[in-house]
N, C-alpha and C positions, 0 to 999 in steps of 0.2 A: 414549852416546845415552840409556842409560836415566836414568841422572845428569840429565841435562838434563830429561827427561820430570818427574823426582821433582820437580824446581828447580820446572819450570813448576807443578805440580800445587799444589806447597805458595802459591805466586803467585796461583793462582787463587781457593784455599779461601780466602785470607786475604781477600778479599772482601767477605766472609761473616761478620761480624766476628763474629757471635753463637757460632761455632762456640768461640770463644778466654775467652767469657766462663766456661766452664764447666773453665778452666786456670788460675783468679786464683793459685791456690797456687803453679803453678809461676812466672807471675810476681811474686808476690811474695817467694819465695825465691831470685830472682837481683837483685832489688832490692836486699834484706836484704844477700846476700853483696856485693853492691858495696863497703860498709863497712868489710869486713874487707883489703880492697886499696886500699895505697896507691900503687901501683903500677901508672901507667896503662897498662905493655904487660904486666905479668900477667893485670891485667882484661881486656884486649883480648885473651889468650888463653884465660881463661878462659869468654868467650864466643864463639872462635870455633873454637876444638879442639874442643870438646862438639856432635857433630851435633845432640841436641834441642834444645840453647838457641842452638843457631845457627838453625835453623830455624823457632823464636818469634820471635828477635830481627829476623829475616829478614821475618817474615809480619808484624809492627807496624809496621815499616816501609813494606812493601807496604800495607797497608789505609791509611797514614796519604799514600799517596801514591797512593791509588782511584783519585781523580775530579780531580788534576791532569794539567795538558797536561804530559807529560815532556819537549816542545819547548820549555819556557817556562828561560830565564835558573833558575838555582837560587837567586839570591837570592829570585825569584818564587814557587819552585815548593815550597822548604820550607817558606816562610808558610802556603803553601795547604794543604800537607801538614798541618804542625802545625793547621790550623784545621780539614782534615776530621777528621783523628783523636780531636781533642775533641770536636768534632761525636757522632762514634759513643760515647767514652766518656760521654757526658750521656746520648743514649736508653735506652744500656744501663741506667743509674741509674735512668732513670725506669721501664724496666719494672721494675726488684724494687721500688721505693719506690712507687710509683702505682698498677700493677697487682698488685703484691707474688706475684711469681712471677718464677722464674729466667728470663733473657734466653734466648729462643730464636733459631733462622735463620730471618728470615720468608721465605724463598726456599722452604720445604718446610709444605706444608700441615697446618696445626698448628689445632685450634677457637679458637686466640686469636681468629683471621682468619676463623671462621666468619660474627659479625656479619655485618663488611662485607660478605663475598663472600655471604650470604643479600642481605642489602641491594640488588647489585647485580643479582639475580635477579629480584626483587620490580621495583625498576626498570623491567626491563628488559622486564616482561611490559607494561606503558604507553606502552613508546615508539611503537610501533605507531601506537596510538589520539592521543598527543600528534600526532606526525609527520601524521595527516592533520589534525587540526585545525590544523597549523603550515599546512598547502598551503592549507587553503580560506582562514587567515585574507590569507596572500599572495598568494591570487588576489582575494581580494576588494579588496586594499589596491595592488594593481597596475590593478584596473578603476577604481577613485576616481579617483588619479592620473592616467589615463590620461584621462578624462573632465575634470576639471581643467583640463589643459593643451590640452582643444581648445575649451574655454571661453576658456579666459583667449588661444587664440590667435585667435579668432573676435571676442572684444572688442578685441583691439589694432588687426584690420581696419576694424571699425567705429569708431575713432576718429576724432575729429577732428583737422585740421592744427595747433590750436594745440595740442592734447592731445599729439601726437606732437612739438612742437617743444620745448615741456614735458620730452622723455621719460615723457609719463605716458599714462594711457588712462581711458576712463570705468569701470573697473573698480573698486568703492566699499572704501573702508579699512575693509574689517572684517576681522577674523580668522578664517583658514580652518576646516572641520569640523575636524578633526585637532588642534586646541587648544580646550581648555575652560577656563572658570575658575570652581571650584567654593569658595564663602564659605560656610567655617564657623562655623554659630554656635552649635550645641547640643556640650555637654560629652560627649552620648550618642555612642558611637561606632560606634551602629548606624544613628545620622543620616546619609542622604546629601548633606548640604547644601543650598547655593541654590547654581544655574547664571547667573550673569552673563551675558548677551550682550551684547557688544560692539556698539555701533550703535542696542541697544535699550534706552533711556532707561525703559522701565517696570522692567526686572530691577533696574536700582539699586534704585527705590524698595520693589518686591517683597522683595527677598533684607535690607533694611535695610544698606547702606554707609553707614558713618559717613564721610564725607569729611574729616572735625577729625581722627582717631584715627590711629592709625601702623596701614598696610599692608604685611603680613608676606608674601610669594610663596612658598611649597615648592615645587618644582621637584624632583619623582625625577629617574634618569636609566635609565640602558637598561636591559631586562627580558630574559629568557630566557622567565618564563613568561606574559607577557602581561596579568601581575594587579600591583596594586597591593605593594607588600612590607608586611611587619609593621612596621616602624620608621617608615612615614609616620604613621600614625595615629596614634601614642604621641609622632611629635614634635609632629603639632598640637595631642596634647590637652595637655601639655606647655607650648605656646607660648599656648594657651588659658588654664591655670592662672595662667603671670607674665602676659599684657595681657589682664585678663578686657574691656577695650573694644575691644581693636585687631579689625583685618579679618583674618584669616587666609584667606588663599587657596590651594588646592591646583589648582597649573597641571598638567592632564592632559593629556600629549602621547603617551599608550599606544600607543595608533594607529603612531606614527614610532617611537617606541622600541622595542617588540618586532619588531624587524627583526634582520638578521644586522648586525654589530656596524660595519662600513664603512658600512652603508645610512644606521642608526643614525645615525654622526657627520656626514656628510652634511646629515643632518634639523637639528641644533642650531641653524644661523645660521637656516634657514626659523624654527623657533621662537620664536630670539629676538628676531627682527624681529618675531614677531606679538606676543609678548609686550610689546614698544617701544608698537608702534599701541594695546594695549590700554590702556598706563598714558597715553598724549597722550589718548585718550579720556577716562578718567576725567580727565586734566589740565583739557582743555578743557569737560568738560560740568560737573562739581563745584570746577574749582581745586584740585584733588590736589595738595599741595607735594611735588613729589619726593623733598626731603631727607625725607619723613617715611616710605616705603619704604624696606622690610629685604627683597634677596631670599635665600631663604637654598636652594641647588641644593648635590645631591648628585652625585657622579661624573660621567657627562656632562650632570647638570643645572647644575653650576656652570659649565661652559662655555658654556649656553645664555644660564646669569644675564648672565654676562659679552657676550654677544653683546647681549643686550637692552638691558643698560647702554651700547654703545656707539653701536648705532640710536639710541635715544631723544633727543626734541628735549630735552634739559637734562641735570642731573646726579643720578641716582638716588643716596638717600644714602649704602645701606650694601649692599656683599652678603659675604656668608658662605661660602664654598668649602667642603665637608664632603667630602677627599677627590677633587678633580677626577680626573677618568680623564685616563691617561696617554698611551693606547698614541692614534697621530694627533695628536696634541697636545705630544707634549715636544719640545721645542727648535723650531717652531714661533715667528711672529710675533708680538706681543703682541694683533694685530689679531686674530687666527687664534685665539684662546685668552682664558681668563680675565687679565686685569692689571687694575694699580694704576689703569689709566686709566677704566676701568669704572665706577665711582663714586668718592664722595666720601672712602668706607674700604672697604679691602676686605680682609678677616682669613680664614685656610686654615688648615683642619687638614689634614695630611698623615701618615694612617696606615697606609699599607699602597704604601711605597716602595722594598721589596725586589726587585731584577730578577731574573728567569728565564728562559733562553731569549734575552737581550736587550730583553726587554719589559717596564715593570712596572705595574704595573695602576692604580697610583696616581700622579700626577705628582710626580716626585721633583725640579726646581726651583721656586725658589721664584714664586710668581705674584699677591702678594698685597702691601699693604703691611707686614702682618703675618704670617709663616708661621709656625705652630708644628709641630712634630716630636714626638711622644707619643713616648715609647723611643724613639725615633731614627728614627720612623716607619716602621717595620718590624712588629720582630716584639712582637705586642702579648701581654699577659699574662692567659692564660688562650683563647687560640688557637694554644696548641705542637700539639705530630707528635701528642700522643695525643688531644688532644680534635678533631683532624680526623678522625681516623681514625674515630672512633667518630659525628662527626654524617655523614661521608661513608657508614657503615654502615646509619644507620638513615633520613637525610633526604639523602641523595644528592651528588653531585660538587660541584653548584650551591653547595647549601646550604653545605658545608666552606670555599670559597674564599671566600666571603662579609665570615668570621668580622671579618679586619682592616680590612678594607675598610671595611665597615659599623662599625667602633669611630668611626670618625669623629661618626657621625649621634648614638649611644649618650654619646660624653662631650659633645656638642654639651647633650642630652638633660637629663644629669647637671647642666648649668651653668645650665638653667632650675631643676628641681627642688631642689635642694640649695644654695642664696642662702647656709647658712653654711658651708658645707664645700669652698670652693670649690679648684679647680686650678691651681697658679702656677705662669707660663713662666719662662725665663730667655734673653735673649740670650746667645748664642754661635755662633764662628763655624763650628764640625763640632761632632760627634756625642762624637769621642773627646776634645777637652776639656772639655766638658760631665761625660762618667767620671769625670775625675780633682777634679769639684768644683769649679773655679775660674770657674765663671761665674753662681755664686749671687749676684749681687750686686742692688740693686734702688733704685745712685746712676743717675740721669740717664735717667730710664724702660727699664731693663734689666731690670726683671721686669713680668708682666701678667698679667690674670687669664685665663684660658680660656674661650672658651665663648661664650655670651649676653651677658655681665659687660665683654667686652674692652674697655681704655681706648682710645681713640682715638689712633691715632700716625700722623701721616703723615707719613714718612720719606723723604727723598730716594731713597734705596736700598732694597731689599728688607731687613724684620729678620730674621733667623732665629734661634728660639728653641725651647728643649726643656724639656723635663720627662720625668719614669717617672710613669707611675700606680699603682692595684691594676687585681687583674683583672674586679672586677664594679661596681657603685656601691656609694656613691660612691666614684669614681676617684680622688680626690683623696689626696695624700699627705705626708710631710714631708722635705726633702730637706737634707742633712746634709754638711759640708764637712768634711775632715778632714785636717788635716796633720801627720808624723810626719817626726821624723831619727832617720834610720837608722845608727846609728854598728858597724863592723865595721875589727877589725884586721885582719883576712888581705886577704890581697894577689888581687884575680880580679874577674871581670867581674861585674857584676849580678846580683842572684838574682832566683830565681822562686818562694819558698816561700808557701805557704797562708794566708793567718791569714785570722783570722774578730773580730768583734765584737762585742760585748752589750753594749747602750745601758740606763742603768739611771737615769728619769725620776722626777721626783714623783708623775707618775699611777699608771704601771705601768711594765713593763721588757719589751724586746724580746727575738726569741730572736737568737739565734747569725746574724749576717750575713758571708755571704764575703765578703774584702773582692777589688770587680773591679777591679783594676788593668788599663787599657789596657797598661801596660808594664811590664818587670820592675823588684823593688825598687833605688831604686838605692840605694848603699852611700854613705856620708860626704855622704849628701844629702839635703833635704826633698821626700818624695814628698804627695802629695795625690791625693785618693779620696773617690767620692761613698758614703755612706751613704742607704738610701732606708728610711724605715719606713712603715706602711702605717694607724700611730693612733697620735695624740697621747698622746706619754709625762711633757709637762710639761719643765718645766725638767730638764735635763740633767744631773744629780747623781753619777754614776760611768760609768765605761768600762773593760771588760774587751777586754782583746787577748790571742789565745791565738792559737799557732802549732801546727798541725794535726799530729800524732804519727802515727801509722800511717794509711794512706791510707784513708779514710773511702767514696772517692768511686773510679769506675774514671779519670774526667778526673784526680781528684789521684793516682793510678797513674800516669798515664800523665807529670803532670809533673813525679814524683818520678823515673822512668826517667831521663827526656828531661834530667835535671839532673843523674845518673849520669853516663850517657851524655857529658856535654857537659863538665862539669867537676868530676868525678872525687870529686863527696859528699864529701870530709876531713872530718874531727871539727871540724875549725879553720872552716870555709865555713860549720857549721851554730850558731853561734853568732853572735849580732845584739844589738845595745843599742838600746833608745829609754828618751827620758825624760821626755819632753812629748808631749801630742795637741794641736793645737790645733783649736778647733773651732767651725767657724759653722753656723748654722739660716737655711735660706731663707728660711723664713716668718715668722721674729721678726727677720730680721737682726741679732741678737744673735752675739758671739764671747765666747767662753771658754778658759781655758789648764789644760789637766790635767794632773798631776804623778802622777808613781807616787807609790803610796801607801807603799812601802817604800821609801825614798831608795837604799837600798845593793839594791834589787835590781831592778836595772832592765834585766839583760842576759836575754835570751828563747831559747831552744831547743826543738825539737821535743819537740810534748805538754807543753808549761808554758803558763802563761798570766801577764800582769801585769796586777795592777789600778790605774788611773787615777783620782785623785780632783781637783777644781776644786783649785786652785796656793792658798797660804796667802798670795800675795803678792797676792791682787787675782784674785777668781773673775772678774769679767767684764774682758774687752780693752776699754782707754778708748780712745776716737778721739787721734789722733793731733793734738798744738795746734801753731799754726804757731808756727815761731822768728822771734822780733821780740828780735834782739841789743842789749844796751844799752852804746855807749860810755861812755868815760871822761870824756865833759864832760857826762854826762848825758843825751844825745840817743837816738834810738833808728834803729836799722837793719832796715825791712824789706828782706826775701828774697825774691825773687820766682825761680823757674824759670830764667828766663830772663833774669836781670839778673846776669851774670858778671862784669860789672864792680864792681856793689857787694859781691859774694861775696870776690872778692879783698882788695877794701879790707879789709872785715871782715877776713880771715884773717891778713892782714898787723897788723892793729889787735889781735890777740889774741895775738899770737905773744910 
């Protein structure tokens, strides 16, 4: 019984994973001794006769199998495993490299954690005060409504028979209090604009509408605190700086937005129908061309756009998705949501498509005729575990989930301001081919720009495309294809080993990139790998490949074990040949063929490196020229794909 008690205890600590980072010695001296056994049931006894290295090897295992369902298939359940245990090996890294202090257990109160938990205190002393302002403002917004609907049902009595055979009532097309539309014209961002009224023919000429110039809508979406956010402003003055004539208008639906978040979605089709009446207004009083409206709605304001766009008597030209919310809306009717059918182009950024709980905050199918995916529309850069924790500390719960969410609005942002530095997508069909580089290409409108900039594509089908950024502006960056044969004699399944690479430009030279393989290397074959740098290095002049020697990293611990472990390290396994890189730039479409620069040493081992120079036989890859065969009475033979029959002739005429 006590045995079993020990068992569990060790099960539990291991949890805790922080407690193990302060044991790297001992893992890494049973790493090391792996090497010296070739002999996979010595090593299997030499890990499991020894109670304390049975009891390591025991609790890595447990921590790398936390947060999996042990019900789940094990072809399932080891994926998950292997990906929380990297999981924890990366935060460990980040606290010595970021906060440069030893990884603690944040289960025990430590000042790391003081911030935040000051933070939540500080908080916590407002909620009070918030919480009644929350009740008075929803009493107030439940007596409107309520007032409202005995209006509008006291005009329906009052109607006339042809009104009612209509389905309509004399109740006049304006738009409700609860929608505003404020035109910005001053670059001052302490300006409160001009207020439009709908119905009232003097506000046009008061507030100055150009009716010739392109009409831009921002559309926020749902509020927690009832206020405007900081990224509205910045995206007007923004959208002000590239059309200093256009209209910019910020649609104000506060009122319906700061509600609880079902109320919320609710509100959006009311919206967007007023928002519809508003644009046949200026249609019919000034001739507003439709096509010349851009609305561009964030999280649940791109749902509204999209409702707008679907009321409205015409074709609105363009709207802009910046993130649609997700949760109410995903898998949903196209009626129900933002689509293609909404206007005439309709381009989505989607960055913050990661689920939790079942839910994910951002809509993670595509709804647009162009949808692009930043990182894979997830996890953005420069919104990891440590910079939430620290805005969750000083600017509260809100403020941290924010971060990805709002990247949408931010590179939207970036694609106005920055006209040379701009962001390129790439068609592809998932996130994991895109890793491996193969979807850099930019024949047959398969690449586009990002942003404000985007070409016009309308596709029968949804496109979905990706790109990585940086973490701050400009976002934009350069993305890098890379293809390597892997040449190995020994006879075993695919490796997993480290390698990194230094890109060395005409301008300047990059540092050390790991290369991210979605899968392991495979052996007597061409893998491919995205390279991402983050400033123009110029033409492409050397490449260093080096394979990682002592583990650098707790993740590359952990998959130098796990390759222990799996197939038995031999001296013969850790030995790999390449002898070409080959390698394309997204953004020049250009390809180049690299060659080791020592002919005779191109085989690689842990803690060595080779260097890569452009090939003596021709630095850049020529396109490929069709074959036009010429027979023997002088005539010529096209080849077409699909013309088998003249292929044959040919081969038979050549033989």
């Amino acid at each position: 019984m006590d045995h079993v008690i020990h068992l569990m205890d060790i099960a539990i600590i291991a949890t805790d994973l922080a407690l193990y980072f302060k044991k790297r010695t001992m893992f890494q001296k049973i790493v090391d001794l792996s090497k010296t056994y070739e002999d996979d049931n010595k090593w299997v006894d030499f890990l499991s006769l020894e109670t304390t290295r049975k009891e390591i090897v025991m609790a890595m295992m447990m921590t790398a199998c936390d947060l999996s369902a042990i019900t789940k298939p094990w072809e399932v359940q080891s994926k998950v495993a292997l990906s929380v245990a990297a999981e924890f090996w990366e935060q460990g890294d980040l606290e010595r490299t970021v906060l440069d202090q030893q990884p603690i257990e944040f289960s025990r109160f430590h000042e790391a954690i003081l911030p935040m938990y000051d933070g939540l205190l500080n908080n916590r002393k407002e909620w009070k005060a918030q919480a009644d302002v929350y009740d008075e403002k929803m009493k107030a917004v439940e007596e409107e409504k309520k007032k409202k609907e005995e209006a509008e049902a006291a005009k329906a009595q009052d109607g006339t028979i042809a009104d009612l055979l209509k389905g309509e009532n004399r109740s006049e097309d304006v738009v409700g209090p609860n929608v505003k539309y404020c035109l910005q014209k001053s670059l001052d961002p302490e300006d409160v604009g001009c207020y439009l009224n709908p119905g009232q023919n003097d506000s046009l000429q008061e507030c100055g509408f150009n009716a010739t110039a392109k009409t831009i809508l921002v559309i926020h979406g749902w509020t927690m605190s009832g206020m405007f956010e900081k990224w509205l402003q910045k995206l007007v003055s923004a959208i002000q700086e590239r059309e200093k004539e256009a209209n910019v208008l910020v649609v104000d639906w506060i009122n319906l937005a700061h509600q609880v978040y079902p109320d919320a979605v609710n509100h959006t089709k009311t919206v967007g129908h007023d928002i519809a009446k508003f644009l046949e207004w200026l249609k019919d009083e000034l001739n507003l061309p439709l096509q010349n409206v851009h609305m561009i709605g964030y999280s649940l304001g791109a749902h509204v756009a999209g409702y707008a766009g679907n009321y409205v008597n015409g074709t609105i030209g363009r709207i802009t998705g910046l993130d649609p919310a997700g949760p109410m809306f995903e898998g949903v009717d196209s009626d129900s949501r933002l689509s293609p059918d909404d206007a005439d182009f309709v381009d989505v950024l989607h960055t913050y498509t990661r689920e939790a709980l079942g839910v994910s905050i951002g809509i993670q199918q595509p709804v647009g005729h162009i949808d692009i995916y930043p990182n894979g529309g997830d996890s953005q850069p420069g919104c990891g575990l440590s910079d939430i924790l620290g805005t969750m500390a000083y600017r509260g719960f809100g403020e941290a989930v924010k971060c990805e969410h709002e990247r949408s609005v931010y590179l939207f942002i970036d694609s106005l301001l920055n006209k040379d530095h701009q962001s390129f997508a790439y068609r592809c069909t998932d996130p994991s081919r895109f890793k491996k580089g193969i979807c850099l290409s930019c024949r047959k409108n398969r690449c586009n720009n990002l942003g404000y900039n985007i070409k016009k594509m309308r596709n029968r089908r949804n496109s979905k495309m990706y790109l990585k950024t940086r973490a701050d502006m400009p976002f934009g960056g350069y993305h890098y294809q890379m293809k390597m044969h892997v040449f190995s004699k020994a006879d075993g399944e695919d490796k997993d080993p480290t390698f990194f690479v230094k890109l060395y430009g005409a301008h300047n030279d990059t540092k050390d990139h790991s290369v991210d393989l979605p899968d392991k290397i495979g052996l007597n074959f061409t893998n491919s790998f995205l390279v991402f740098t983050e400033e123009d290095i110029g033409d492409l002049l050397k490449i260093k490949l080096s394979w990682e020697g002592a583990p650098k990293s707790w993740f590359s611990i952990w998959k130098k074990m796990k390759s222990v472990l799996y197939s038995g390290g031999t001296k013969e396994n850790q030995v790999l040949e390449v002898r070409r890189i080959r390698v394309k730039c997204g953004e020049t479409q250009k390809k180049f063929t690299f060659c080791a620069e020592d002919p005779t040493a191109t085989k690689i081992t842990p803690g060595n490196e080779i260097t890569f120079v452009k090939c003596r036989d021709g630095w850049e890859v020529k396109p490929r020229k069709s074959l036009t065969p010429v027979l023997s009475n002088g005539g010529s033979l096209l080849l077409y794909p699909k013309d088998w029959v003249s292929k044959i002739i040919f081969y038979r005429l050549i033989r």
